[in-house]
C-alpha positions, 0 to 999 in steps of 0.5 A: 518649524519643527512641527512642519518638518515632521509633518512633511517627513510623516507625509513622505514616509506614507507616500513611499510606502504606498508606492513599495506594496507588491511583489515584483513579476520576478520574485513571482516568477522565481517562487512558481519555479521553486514550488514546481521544481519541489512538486516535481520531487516529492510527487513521485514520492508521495505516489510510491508512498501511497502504493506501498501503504495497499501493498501493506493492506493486501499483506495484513489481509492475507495474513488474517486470511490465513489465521482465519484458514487455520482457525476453520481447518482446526473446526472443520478439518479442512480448509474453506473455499470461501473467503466469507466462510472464515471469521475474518474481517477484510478492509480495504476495496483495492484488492480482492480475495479468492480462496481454495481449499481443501488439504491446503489453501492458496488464497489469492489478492487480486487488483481489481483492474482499477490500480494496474499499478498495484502488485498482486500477492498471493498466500498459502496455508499447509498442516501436515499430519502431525497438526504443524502449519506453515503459512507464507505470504508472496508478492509479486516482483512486479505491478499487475500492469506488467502482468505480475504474478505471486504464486504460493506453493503449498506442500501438505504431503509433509509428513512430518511438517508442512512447507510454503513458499513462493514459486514466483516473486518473493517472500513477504511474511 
């Protein structure tokens, strides 16, 4: 009698288990709502993210940029008006570089027009007539779509030292 109970219990126990397998439309329900809701907050995020990691590529940029300036100025005594007359290696395709030259250099980070969301930064190198320089690096206070600017101001008629700074947007480096 023991062997048929045991077998009828081991026989039960399979069938309810067959019949329990799956999820109900509920608790499907419920777990696309939570992975939506949590999707909803991190994307933002995320995008934010990835527009301040090429804010930080067109900042490192400009600063080689503007090493490369003062490299080529103390060889040349003037500044290049070519970017790709400097030894500097630009990475990154999301912006591009224009320089000036001449007593001071303005070096401009421009969106290529495909990220309207990207801002648009701008650098500058002065020496005055006693060798100092000064750099600065501006970004604009708000994205290209919005028409951003970052201009520099380069002052090289210092005589005693030379001064950069940002007649619009701000400061970064």
């Amino acid at each position: 009698m023991k062997s048929e109970f045991k077998a009828k219990f081991l026989q039960n126990l399979v069938s309810k288990k067959k019949g329990a397998e799956g999820f109900t439309l509920i608790e499907l329900l419920v777990v696309i709502i939570i992975v939506g809701v949590l999707a909803a907050i991190a994307l933002p995020s995320f995008l934010n993210q990835i527009g301040k990691a090429r804010g930080s590529e067109a900042k490192a940029n400009l600063g080689t940029i503007n090493r490369g300036q003062q490299a080529y100025r103390l060889e040349n005594q003037t500044f290049s008006d070519e970017v790709t007359n400097l030894d500097a290696r630009i990475t990154g395709n999301f912006y591009t570089y224009d320089a000036t030259g001449g007593q001071y250099t303005t070096t401009t980070a421009a969106d290529p027009g495909t990220n309207t969301d990207l801002k648009v930064y701008a650098s500058g190198v002065a020496q005055s007539g006693d060798n100092t320089s000064a750099m600065v690096v501006c970004e604009s206070a708000t994205s290209d779509a919005a028409g951003g600017t970052a201009a520099a101001d380069v002052d090289a008629s210092a005589t005693v030292a030379a001064t950069a700074d940002c007649s619009s947007g701000n400061v970064v480096q």
